[in-house]
C-alpha positions as MATLAB code, in Angstrom:
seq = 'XXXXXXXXXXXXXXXXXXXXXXXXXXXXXXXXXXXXXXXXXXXXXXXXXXXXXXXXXXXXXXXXXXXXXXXXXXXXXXXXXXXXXXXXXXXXXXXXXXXXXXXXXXXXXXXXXXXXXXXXXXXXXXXXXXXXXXXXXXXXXXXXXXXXXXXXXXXXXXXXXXXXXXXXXXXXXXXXXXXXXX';
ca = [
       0.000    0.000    0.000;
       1.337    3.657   -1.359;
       2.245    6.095    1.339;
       1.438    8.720   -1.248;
      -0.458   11.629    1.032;
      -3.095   13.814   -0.469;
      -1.943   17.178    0.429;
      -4.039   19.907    1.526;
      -5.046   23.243   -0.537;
      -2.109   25.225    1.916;
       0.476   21.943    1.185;
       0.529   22.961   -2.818;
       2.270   26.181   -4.824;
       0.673   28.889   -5.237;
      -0.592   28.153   -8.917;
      -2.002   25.403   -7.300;
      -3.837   26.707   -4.693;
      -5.609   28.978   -7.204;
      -6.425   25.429   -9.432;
      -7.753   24.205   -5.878;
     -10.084   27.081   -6.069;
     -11.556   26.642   -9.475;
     -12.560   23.108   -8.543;
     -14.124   24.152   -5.381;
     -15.985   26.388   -6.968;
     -16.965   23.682  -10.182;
     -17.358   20.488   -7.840;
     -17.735   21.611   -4.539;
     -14.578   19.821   -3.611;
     -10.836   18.522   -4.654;
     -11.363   15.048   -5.687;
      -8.122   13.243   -4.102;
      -6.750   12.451   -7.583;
      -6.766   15.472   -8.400;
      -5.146   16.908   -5.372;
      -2.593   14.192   -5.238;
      -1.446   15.492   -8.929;
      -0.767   18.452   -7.280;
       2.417   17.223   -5.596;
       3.870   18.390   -8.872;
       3.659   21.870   -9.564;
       2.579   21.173  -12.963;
       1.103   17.970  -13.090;
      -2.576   19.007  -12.259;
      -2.536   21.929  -14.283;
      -1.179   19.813  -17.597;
      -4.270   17.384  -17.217;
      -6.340   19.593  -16.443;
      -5.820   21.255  -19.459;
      -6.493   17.986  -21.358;
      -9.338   17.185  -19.646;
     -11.193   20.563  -20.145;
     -10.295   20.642  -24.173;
     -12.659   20.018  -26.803;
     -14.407   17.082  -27.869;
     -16.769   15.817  -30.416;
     -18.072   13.248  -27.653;
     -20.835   14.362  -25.360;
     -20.195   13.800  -21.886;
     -22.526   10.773  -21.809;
     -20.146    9.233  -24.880;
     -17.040   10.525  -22.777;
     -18.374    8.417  -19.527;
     -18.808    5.505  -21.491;
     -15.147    5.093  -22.542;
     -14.095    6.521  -19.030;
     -16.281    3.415  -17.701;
     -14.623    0.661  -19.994;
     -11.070    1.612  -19.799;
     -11.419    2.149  -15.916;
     -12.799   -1.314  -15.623;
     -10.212   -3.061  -18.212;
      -7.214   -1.366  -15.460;
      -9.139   -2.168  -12.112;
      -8.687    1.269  -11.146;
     -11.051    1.617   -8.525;
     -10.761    5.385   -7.622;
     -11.680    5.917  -11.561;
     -14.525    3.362  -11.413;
     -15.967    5.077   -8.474;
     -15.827    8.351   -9.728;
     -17.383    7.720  -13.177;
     -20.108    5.726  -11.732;
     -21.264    8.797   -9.728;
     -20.551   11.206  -13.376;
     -22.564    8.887  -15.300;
     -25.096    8.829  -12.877;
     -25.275   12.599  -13.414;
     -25.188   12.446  -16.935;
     -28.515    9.634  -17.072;
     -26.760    6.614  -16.862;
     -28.991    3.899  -14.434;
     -26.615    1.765  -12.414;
     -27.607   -1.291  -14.957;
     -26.897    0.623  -18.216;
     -23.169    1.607  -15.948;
     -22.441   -1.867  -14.956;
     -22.828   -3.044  -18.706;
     -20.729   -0.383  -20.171;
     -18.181   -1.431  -17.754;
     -17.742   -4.838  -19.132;
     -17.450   -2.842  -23.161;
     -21.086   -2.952  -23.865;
     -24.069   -1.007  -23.993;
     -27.066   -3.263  -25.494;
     -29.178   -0.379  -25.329;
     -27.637    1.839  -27.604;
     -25.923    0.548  -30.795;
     -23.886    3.614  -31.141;
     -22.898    3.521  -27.955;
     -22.154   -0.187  -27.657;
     -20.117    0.574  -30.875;
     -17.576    3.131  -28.728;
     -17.777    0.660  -25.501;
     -16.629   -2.532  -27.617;
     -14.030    0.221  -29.166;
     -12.631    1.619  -25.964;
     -12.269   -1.316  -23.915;
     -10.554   -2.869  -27.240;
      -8.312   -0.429  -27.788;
      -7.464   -0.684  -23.937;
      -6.775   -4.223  -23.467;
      -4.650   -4.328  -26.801;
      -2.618   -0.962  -26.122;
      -3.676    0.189  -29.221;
      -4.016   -3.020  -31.365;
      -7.733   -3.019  -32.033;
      -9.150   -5.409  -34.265;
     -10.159   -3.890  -37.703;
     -13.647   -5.319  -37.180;
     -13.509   -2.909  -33.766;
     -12.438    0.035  -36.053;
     -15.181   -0.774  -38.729;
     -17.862   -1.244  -36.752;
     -17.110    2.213  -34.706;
     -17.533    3.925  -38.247;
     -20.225    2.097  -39.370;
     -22.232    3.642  -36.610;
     -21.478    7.351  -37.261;
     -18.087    7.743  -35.700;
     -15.088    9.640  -38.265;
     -11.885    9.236  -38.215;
     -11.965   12.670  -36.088;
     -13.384   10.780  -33.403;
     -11.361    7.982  -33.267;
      -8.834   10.432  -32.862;
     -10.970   12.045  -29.890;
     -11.735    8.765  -28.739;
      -7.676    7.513  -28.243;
      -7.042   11.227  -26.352;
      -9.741   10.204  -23.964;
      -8.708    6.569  -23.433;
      -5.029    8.424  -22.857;
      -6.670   10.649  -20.634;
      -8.693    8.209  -18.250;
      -5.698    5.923  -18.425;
      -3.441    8.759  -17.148;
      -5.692    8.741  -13.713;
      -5.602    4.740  -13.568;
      -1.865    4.280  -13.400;
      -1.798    7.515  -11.188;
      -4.438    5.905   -9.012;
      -3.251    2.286   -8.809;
       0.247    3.868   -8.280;
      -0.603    6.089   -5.403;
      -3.896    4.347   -3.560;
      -4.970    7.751   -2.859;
      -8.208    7.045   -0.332;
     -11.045    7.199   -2.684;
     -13.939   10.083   -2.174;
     -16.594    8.806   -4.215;
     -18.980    6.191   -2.742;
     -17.016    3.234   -3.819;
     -18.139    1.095   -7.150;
     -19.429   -2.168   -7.002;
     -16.840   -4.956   -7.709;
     -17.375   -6.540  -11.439;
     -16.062  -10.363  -12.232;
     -16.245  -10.417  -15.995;
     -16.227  -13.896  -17.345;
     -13.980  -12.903  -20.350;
     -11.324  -10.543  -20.716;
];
């Protein structure tokens, strides 16, 4: 177990503090990733930035792949926290638990980017061309697959950082999920 200490809003540089701030004022707290990024004086900031950039994926789209590649690296800080955003964003705990496992039955398009993102997670990359085709065939470009590999980078970023550090999670935690196949 990681010693790695989630430092408080007067613990961080100034820049920091001010980042601290913002998110207060957005979330109504520092989520514990996020202030354990800020160990680094630039580290928060820097994904952050990626985080908050344009997108051609609605934030329901953008839960689903945070969902599939949080489940395909067991990171349960990220698994916790997306349950709670998809929630928000009109997800039922059902339609959450499928898109963990790379599916979502009741939406083809969505199923399409599930079976894409967990793909692309498991095989670093390496999706199948099948994977690829049947993304398209639904409506995606090749402008979103492009989208859709910055987010996978993006949620992966806070898995390693999470299964690296065991920052204490602070969302209520997300149930556990055997999946028969990987």
């Amino acid at each position: 177990m990681s010693t790695f200490n989630v430092p408080t809003k007067n613990e961080v540089s100034e820049n920091n503090q001010a980042i601290f701030n913002q998110l207060e004022k957005g979330l109504g707290f520092v989520p514990n990733i996020y202030a354990a990024l800020a160990h680094s004086d630039t580290a928060l900031g820097n994904f952050l930035t990626i985080g908050q950039g344009k997108t051609s994926f609605s934030a329901k789209e953008k839960e689903v792949i945070n969902l599939a590649v949080s489940q395909v690296n067991e990171c349960v800080y990220c698994l916790s926290a997306h349950t709670a955003i998809g929630k928000m964003n009109g997800f039922s705990e059902d339609q959450i638990l499928e898109l963990r496992t790379g599916n979502a039955s009741f939406d083809t398009k969505l199923d399409a980017l599930a079976k894409f993102a967990r793909s692309v997670a498991i095989n670093r990359g390496a999706t199948t061309p099948e994977t690829v085709e049947n993304f398209y065939a639904v409506g995606y470009t090749k402008g979103s697959l492009a989208d859709a590999v910055l987010l996978i980078g993006e949620i992966t970023i806070t898995n390693y950082f999470h299964k690296t550090t065991d920052v204490p999670v602070d969302f209520p935690v997300a149930q556990t999920l055997e999946l028969a196949t990987v």
